[in-house]
C-alpha positions as protocol buffer text, in pm:
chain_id: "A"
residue {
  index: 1
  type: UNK
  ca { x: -1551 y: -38 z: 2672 }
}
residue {
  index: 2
  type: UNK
  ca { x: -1416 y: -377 z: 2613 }
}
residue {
  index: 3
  type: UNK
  ca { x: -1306 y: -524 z: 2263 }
}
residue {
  index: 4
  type: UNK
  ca { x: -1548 y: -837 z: 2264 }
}
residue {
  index: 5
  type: UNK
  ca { x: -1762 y: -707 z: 1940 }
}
residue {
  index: 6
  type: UNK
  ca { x: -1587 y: -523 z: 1635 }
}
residue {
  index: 7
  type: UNK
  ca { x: -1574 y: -170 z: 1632 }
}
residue {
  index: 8
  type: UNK
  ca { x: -1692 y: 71 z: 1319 }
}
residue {
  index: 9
  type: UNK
  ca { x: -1344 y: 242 z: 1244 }
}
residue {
  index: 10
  type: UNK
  ca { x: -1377 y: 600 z: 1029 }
}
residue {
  index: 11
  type: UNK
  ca { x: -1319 y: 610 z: 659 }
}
residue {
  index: 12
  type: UNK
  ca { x: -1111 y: 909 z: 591 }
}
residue {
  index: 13
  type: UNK
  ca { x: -1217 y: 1023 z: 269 }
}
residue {
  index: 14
  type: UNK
  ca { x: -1143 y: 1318 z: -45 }
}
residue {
  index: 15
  type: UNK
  ca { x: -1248 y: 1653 z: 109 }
}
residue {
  index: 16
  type: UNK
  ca { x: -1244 y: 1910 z: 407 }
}
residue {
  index: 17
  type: UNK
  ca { x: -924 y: 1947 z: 674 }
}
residue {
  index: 18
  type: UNK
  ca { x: -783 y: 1662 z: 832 }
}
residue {
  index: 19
  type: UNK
  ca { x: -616 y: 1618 z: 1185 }
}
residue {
  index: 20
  type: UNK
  ca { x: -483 y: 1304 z: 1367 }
}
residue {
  index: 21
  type: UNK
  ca { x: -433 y: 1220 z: 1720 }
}
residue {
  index: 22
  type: UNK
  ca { x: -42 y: 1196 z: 1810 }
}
residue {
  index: 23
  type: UNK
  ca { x: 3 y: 873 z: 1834 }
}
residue {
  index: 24
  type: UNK
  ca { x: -172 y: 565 z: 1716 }
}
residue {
  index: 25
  type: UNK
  ca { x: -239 y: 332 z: 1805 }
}
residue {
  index: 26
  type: UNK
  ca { x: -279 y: 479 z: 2162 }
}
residue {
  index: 27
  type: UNK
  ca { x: -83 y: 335 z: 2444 }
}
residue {
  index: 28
  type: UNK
  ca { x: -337 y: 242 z: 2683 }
}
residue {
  index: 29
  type: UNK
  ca { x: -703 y: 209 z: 2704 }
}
residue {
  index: 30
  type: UNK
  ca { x: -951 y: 77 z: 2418 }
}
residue {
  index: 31
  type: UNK
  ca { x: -729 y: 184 z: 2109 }
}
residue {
  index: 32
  type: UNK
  ca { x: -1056 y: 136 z: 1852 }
}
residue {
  index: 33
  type: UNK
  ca { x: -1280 y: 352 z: 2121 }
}
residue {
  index: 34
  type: UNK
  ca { x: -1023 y: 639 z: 2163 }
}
residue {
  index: 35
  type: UNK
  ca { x: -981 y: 601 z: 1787 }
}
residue {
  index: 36
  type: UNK
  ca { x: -1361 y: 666 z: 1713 }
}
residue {
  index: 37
  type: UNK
  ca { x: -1405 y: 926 z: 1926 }
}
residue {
  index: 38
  type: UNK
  ca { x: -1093 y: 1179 z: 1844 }
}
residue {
  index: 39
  type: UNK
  ca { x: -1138 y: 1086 z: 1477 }
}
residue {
  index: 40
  type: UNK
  ca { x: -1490 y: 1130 z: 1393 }
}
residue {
  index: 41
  type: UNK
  ca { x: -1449 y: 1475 z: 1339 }
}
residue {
  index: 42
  type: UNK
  ca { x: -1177 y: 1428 z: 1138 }
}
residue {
  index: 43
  type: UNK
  ca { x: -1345 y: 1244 z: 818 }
}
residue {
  index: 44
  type: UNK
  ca { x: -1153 y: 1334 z: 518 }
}
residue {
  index: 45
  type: UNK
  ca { x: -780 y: 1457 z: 402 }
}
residue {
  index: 46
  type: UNK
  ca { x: -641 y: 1804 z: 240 }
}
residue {
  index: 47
  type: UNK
  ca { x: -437 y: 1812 z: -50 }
}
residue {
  index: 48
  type: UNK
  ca { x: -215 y: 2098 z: 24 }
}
residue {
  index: 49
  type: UNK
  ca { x: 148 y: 2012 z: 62 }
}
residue {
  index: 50
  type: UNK
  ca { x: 254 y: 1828 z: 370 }
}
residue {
  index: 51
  type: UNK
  ca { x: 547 y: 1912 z: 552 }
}
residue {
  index: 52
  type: UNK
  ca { x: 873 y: 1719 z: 423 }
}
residue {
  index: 53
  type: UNK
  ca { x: 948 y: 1387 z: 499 }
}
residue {
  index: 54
  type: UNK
  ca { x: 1357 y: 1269 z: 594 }
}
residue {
  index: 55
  type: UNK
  ca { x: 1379 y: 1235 z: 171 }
}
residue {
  index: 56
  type: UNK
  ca { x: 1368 y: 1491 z: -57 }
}
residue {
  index: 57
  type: UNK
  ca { x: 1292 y: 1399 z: -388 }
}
residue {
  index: 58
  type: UNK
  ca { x: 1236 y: 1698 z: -576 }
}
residue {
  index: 59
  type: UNK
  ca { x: 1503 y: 1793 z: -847 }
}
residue {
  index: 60
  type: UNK
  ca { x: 1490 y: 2180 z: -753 }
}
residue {
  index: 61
  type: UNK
  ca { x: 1780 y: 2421 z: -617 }
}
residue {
  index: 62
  type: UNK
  ca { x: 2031 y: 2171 z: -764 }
}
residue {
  index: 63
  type: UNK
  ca { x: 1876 y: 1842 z: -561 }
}
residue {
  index: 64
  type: UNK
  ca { x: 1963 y: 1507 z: -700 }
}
residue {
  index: 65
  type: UNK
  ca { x: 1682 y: 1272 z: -805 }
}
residue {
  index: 66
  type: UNK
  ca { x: 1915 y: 998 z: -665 }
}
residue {
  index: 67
  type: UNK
  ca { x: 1717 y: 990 z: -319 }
}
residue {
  index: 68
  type: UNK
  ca { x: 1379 y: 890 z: -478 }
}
residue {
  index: 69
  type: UNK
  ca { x: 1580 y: 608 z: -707 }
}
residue {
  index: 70
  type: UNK
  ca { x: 1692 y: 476 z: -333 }
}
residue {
  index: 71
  type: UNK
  ca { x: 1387 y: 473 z: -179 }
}
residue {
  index: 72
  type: UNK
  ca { x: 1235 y: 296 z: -462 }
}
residue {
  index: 73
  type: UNK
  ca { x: 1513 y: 59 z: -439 }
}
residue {
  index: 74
  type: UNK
  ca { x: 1482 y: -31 z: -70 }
}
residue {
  index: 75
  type: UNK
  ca { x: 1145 y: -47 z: -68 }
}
residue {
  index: 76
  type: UNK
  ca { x: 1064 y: -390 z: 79 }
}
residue {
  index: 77
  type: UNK
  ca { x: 776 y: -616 z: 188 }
}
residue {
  index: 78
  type: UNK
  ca { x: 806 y: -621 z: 570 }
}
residue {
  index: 79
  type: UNK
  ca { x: 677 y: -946 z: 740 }
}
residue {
  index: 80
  type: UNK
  ca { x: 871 y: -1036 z: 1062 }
}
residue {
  index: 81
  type: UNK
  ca { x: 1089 y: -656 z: 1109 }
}
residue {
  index: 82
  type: UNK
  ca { x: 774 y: -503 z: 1267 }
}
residue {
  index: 83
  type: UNK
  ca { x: 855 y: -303 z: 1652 }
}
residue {
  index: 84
  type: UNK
  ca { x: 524 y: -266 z: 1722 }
}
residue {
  index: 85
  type: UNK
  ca { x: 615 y: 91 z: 1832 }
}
residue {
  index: 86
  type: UNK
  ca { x: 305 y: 342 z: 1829 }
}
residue {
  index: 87
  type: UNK
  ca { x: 306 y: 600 z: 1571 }
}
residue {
  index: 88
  type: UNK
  ca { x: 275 y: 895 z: 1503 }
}
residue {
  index: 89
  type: UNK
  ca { x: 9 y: 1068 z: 1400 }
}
residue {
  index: 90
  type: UNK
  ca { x: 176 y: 1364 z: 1184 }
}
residue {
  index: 91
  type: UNK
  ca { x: 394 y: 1112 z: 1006 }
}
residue {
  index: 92
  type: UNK
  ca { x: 53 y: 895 z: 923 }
}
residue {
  index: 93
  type: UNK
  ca { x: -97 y: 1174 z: 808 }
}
residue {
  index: 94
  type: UNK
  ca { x: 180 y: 1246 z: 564 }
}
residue {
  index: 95
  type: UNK
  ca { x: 197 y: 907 z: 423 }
}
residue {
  index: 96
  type: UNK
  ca { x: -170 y: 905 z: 410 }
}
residue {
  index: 97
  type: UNK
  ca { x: -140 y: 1220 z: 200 }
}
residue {
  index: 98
  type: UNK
  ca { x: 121 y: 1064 z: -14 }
}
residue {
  index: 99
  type: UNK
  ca { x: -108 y: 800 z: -84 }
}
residue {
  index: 100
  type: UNK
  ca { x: -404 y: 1018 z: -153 }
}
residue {
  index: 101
  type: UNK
  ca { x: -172 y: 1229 z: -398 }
}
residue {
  index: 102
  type: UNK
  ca { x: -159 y: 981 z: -649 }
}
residue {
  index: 103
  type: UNK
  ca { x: -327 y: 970 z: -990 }
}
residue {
  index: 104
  type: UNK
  ca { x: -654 y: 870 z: -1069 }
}
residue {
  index: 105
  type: UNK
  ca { x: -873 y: 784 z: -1406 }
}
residue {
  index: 106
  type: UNK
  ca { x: -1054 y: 1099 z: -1467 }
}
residue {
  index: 107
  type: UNK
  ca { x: -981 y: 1256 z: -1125 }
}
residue {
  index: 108
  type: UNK
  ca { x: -1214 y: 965 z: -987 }
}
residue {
  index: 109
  type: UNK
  ca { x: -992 y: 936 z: -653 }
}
residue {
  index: 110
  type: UNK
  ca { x: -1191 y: 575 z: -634 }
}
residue {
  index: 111
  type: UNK
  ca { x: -1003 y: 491 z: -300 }
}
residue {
  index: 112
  type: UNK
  ca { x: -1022 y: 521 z: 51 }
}
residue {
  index: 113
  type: UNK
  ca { x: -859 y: 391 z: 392 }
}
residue {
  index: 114
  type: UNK
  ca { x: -975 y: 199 z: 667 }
}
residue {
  index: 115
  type: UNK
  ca { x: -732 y: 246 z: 980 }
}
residue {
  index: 116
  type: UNK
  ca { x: -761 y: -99 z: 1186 }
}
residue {
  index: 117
  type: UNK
  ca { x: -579 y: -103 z: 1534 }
}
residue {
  index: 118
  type: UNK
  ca { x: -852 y: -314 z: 1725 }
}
residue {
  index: 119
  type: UNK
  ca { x: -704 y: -614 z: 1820 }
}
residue {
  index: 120
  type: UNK
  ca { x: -983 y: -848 z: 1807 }
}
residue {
  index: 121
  type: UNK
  ca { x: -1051 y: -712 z: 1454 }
}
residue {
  index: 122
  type: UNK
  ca { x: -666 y: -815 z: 1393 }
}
residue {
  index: 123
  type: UNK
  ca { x: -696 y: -1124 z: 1526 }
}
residue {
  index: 124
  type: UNK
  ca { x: -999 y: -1218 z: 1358 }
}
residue {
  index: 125
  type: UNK
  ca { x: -807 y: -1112 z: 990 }
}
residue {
  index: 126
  type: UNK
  ca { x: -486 y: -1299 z: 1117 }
}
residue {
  index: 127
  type: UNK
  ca { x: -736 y: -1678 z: 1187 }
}
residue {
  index: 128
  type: UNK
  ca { x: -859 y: -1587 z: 891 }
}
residue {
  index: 129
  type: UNK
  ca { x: -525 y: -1521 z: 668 }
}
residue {
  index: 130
  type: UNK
  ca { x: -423 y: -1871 z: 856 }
}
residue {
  index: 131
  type: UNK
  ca { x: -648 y: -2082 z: 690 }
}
residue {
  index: 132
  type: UNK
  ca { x: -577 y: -1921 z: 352 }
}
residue {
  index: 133
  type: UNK
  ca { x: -215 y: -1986 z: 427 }
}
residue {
  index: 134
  type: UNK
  ca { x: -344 y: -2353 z: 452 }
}
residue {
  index: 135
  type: UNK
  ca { x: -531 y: -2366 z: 181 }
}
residue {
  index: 136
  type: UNK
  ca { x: -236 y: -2229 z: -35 }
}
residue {
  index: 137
  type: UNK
  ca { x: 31 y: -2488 z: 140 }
}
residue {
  index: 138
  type: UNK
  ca { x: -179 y: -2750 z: 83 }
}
residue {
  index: 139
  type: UNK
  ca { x: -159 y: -2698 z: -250 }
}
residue {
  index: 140
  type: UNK
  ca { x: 203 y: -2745 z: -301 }
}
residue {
  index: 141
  type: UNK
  ca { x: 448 y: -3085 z: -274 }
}
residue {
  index: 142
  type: UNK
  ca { x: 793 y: -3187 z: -201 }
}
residue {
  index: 143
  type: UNK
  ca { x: 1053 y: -2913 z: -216 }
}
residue {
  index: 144
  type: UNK
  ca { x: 839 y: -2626 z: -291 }
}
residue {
  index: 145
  type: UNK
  ca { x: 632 y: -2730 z: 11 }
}
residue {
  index: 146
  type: UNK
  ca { x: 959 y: -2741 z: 230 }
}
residue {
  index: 147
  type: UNK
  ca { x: 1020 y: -2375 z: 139 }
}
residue {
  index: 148
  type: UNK
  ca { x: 659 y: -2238 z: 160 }
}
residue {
  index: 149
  type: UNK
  ca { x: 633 y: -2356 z: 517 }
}
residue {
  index: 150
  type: UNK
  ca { x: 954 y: -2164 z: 621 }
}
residue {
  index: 151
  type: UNK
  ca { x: 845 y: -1808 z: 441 }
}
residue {
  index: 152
  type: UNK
  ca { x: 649 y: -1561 z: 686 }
}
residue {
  index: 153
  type: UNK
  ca { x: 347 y: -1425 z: 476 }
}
residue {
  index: 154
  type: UNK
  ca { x: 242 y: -1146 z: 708 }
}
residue {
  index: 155
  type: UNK
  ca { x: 267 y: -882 z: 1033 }
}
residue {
  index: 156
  type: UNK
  ca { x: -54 y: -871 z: 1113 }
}
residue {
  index: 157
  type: UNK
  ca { x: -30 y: -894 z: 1510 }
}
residue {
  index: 158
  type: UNK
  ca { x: 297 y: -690 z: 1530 }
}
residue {
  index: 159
  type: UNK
  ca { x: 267 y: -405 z: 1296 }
}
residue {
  index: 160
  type: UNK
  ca { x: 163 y: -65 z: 1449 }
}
residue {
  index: 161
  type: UNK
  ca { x: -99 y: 5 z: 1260 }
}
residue {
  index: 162
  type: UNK
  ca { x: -314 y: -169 z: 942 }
}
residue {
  index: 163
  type: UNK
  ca { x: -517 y: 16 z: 672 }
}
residue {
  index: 164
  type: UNK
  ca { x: -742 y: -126 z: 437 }
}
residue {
  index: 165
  type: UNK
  ca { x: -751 y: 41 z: 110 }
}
residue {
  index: 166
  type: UNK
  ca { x: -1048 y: 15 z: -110 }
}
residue {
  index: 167
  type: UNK
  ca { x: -1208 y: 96 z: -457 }
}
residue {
  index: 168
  type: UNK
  ca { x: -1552 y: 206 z: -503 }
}
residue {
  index: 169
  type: UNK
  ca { x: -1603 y: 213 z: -912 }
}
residue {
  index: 170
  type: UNK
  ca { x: -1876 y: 471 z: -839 }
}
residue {
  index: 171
  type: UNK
  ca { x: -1679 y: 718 z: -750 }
}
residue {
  index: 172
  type: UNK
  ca { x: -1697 y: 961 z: -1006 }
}
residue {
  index: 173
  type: UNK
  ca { x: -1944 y: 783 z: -1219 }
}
residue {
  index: 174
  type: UNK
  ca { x: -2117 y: 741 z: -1423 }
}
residue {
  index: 175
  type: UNK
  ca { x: -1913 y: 947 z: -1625 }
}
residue {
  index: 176
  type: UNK
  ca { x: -1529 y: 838 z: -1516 }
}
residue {
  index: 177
  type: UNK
  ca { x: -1282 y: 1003 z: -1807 }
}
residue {
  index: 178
  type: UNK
  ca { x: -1110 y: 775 z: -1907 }
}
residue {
  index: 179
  type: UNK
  ca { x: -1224 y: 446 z: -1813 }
}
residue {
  index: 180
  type: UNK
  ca { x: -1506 y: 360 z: -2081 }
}
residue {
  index: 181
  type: UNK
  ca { x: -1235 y: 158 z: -2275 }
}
residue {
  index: 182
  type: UNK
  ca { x: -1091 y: 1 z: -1931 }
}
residue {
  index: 183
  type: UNK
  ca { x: -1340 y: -97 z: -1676 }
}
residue {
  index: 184
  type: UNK
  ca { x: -1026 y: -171 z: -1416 }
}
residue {
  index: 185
  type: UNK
  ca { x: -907 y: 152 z: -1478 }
}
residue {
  index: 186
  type: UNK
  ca { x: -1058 y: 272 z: -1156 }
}
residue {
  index: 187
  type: UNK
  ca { x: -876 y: -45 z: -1010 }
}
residue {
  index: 188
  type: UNK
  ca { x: -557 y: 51 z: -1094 }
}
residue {
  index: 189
  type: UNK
  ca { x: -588 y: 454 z: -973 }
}
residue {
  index: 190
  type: UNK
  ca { x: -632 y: 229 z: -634 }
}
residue {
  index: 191
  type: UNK
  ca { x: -306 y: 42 z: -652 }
}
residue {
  index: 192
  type: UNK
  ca { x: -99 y: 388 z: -743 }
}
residue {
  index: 193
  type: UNK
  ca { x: -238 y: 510 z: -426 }
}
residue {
  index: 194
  type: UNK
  ca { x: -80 y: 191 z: -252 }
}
residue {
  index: 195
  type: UNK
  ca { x: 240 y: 247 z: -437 }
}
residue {
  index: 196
  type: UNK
  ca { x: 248 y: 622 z: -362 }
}
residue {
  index: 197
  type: UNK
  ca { x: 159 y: 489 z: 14 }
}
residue {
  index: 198
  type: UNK
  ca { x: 434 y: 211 z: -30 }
}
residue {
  index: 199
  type: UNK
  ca { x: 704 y: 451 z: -130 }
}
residue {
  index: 200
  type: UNK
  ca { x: 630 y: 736 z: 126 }
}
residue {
  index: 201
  type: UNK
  ca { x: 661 y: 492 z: 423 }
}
residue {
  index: 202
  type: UNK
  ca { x: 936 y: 397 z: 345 }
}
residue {
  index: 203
  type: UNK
  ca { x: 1086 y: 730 z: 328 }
}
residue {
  index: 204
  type: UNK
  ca { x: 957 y: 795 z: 662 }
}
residue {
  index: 205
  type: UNK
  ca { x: 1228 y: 506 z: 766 }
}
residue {
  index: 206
  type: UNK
  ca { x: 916 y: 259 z: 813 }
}
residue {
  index: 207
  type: UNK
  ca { x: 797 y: -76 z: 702 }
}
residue {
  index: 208
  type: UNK
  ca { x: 535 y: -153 z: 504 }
}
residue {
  index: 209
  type: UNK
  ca { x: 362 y: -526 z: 432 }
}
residue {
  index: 210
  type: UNK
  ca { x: 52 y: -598 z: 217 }
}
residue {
  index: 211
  type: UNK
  ca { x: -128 y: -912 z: 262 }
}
residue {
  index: 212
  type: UNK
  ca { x: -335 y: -1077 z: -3 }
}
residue {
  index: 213
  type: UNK
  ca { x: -414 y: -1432 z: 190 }
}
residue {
  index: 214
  type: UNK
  ca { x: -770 y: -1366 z: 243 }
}
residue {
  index: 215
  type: UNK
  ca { x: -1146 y: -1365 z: 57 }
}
residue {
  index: 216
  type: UNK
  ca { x: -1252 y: -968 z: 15 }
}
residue {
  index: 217
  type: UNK
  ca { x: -1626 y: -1141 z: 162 }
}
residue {
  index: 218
  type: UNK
  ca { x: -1483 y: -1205 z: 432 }
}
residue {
  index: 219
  type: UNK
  ca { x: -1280 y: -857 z: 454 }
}
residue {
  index: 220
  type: UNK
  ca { x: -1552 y: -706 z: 342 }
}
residue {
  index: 221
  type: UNK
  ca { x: -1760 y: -814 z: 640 }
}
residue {
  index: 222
  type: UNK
  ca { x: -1518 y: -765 z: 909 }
}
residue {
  index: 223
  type: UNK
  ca { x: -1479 y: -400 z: 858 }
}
residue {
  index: 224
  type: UNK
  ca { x: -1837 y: -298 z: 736 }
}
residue {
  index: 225
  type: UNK
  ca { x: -1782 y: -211 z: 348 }
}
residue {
  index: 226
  type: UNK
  ca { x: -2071 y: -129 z: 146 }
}
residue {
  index: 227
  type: UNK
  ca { x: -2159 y: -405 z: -79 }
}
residue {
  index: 228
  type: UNK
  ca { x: -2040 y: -244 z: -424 }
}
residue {
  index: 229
  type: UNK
  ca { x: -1697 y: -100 z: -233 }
}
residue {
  index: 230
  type: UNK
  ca { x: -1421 y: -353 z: -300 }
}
residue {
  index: 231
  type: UNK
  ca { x: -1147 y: -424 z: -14 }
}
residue {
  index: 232
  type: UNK
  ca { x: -796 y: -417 z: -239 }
}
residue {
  index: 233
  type: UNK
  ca { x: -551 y: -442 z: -8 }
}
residue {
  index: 234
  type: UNK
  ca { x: -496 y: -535 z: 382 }
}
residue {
  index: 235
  type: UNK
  ca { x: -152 y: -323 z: 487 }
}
residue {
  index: 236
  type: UNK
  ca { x: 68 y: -351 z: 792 }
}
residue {
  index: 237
  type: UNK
  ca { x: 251 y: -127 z: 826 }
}
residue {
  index: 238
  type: UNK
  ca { x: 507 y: 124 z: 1136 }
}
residue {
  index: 239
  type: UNK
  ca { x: 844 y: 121 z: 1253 }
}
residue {
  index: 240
  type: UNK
  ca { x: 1090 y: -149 z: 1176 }
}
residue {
  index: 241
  type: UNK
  ca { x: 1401 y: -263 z: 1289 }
}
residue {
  index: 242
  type: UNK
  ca { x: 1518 y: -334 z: 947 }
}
residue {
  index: 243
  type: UNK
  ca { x: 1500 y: -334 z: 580 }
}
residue {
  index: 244
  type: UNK
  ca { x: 1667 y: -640 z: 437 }
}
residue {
  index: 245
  type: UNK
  ca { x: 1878 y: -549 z: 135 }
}
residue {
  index: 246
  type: UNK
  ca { x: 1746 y: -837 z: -89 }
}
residue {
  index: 247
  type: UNK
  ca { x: 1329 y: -919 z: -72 }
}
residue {
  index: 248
  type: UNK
  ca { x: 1204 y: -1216 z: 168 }
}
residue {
  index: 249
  type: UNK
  ca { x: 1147 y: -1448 z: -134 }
}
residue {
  index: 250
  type: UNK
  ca { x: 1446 y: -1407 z: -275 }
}
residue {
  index: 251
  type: UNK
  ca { x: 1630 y: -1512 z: 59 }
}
residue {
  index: 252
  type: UNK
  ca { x: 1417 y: -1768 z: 93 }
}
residue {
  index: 253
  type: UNK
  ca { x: 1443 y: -1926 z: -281 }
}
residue {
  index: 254
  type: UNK
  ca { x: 1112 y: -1851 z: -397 }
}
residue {
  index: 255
  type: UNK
  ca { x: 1199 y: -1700 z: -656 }
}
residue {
  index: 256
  type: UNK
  ca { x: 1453 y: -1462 z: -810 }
}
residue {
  index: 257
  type: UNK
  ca { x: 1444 y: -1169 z: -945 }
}
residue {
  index: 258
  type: UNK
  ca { x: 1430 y: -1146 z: -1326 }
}
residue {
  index: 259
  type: UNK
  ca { x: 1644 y: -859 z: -1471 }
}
residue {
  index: 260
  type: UNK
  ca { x: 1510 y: -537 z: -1719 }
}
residue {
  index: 261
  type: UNK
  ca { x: 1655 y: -700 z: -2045 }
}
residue {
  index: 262
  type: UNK
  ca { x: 1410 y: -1009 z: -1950 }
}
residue {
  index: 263
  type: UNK
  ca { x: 1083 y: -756 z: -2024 }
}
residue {
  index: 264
  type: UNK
  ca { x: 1234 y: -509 z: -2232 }
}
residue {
  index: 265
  type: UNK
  ca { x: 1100 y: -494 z: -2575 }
}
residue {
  index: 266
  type: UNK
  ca { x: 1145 y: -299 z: -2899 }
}
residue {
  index: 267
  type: UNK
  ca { x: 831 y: -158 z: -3062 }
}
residue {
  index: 268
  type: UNK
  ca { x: 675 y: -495 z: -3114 }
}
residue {
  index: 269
  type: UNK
  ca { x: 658 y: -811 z: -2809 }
}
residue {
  index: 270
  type: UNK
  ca { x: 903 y: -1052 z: -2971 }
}
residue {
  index: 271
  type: UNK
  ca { x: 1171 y: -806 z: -3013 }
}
residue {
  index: 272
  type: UNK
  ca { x: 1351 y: -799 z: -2696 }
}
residue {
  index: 273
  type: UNK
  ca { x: 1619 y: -522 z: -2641 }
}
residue {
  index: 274
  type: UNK
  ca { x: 1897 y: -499 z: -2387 }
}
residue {
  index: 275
  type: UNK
  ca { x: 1852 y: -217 z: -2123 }
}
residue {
  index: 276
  type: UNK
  ca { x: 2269 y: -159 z: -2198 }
}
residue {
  index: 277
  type: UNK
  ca { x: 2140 y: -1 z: -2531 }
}
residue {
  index: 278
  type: UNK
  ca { x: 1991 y: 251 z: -2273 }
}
residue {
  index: 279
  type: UNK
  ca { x: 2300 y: 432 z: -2222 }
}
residue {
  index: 280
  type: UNK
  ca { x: 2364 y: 853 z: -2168 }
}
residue {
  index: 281
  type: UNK
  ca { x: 2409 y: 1020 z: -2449 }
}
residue {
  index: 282
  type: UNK
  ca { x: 2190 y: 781 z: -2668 }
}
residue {
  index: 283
  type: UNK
  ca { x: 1841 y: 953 z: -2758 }
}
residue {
  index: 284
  type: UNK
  ca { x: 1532 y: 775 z: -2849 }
}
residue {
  index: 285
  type: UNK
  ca { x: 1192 y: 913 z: -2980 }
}
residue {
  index: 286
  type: UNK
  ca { x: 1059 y: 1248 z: -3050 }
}
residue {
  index: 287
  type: UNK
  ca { x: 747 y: 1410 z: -3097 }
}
residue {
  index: 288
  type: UNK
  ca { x: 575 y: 1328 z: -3425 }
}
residue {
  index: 289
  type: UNK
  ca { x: 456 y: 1601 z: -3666 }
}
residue {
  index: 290
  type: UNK
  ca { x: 71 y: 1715 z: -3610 }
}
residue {
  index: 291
  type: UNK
  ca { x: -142 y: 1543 z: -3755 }
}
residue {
  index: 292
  type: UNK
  ca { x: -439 y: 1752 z: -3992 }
}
């Protein structure tokens, strides 16, 4: 079986056990037929505890915190530090679980994940995220147009593997607790899930890269979504041979980082308070008394 015509990839989804093949994408041989085949049986994900990752997080037996504050700290949005290196499989799954661990309006768990290795499939999303890049560039003038051209925007081609992570708002519904007030409640369970995702890869010592240069029509097409199911994000993600210290925009003068005392407020928005008042030792709050 050739690549010439896109392939439906499985949705892995909420319930019943979950397996992966060793390694994807596979080394040889049609990487989106192999992929259908050993994981249509495998349609959903468990939530019992995976094994552990290389960081432990957890606070128990006298463990430091301190592990999960550096992970969150080197997190990074990979674009050109891709190997290309297959993966594998029980790692993905544990990331995968990570993600699918994460909370959710009213226990909604409104997400789910496409896994895209077919390359004509990538290289129809990479044309695609081209012109967008154009579209954006084109928009820009002088110095800021200097910079934008020089600034890598995605890893598309040379990432291992690429999920797609979507919201369906009827998941759950029509009574989601919780979201009644907030109709993009749902919305933001789904970007948790990619932060939970986010944070567990890189754990795992890999890279992760989410793209947001394209239309979610045309996303929406490529990879067969239901009409109501919304594509949120297009991630690239696998091993890396680095993780820069300070972000890609930052390096390349984008834009710079603004510190904590810059969105820091004090019980109303126009009183701003510096994060040094946040000091050990100094307490802050407390339960109020019940209310009759």
């Amino acid at each position: 079986m050739t690549s010439s015509a896109p392939v439906a990839l499985p949705v892995f989804r909420a319930s019943g056990p979950a397996r992966l093949p060793r390694q994807w994408p596979r080394p040889s041989g049609s990487v989106a037929a192999d992929l259908v085949r050993e994981t249509c049986r495998y349609s959903a994900w468990t939530m019992e505890p995976s094994a552990p990752g290389p960081v432990a997080i957890s606070t128990a037996a006298g463990t430091s915190p301190s592990s999960f504050y550096e992970v969150v700290h080197r997190r990074r949005d990979v674009r050109a530090e891709f190997t290309g290196e297959p993966v594998d499989g029980g790692v993905l799954a544990r990331i995968l679980r990570a993600a699918h661990a994460a909370p959710s309006v009213g226990l909604s768990q409104p997400w789910d994940f496409v896994l895209v290795t077919d390359a004509e499939l990538r290289n129809r999303f990479w044309e695609h995220v081209q012109g967008e890049r154009a579209v954006f560039g084109d928009q820009l003038h002088g110095e800021r147009a200097e910079r934008f051209a020089g600034i890598r925007i995605e890893g598309i081609l040379q990432s291992s593997v690429s999920v797609v992570v979507t919201y369906d708002p009827a998941r759950g519904a029509p009574d989601v607790l919780g979201r009644h007030a907030i109709a993009d409640a749902g919305l933001y369970s789904t970007c948790l899930a990619i932060e939970n995702l986010w944070l567990a890869v890189t754990a795992e010592g890999w890279g992760m890269g989410w793209v947001s240069f394209y239309r979610e029509p045309f996303l929406r097409q490529l990879v067969g979504l239901p009409e109501a199911v919304r594509p949120v994000a297009w991630l690239c993600l696998g091993p890396v041979s680095t993780l820069h210290d300070t972000p890609d925009l930052e390096r390349h003068g984008w834009r710079r980082r603004a510190p904590l005392d810059a969105v820091l407020h004090a019980e109303r928005w126009h009183e701003l308070m510096g994060a040094d008042t946040l000091v050990d030792g100094v307490s802050l709050g407390g339960g109020l008394p019940p209310r009759s």
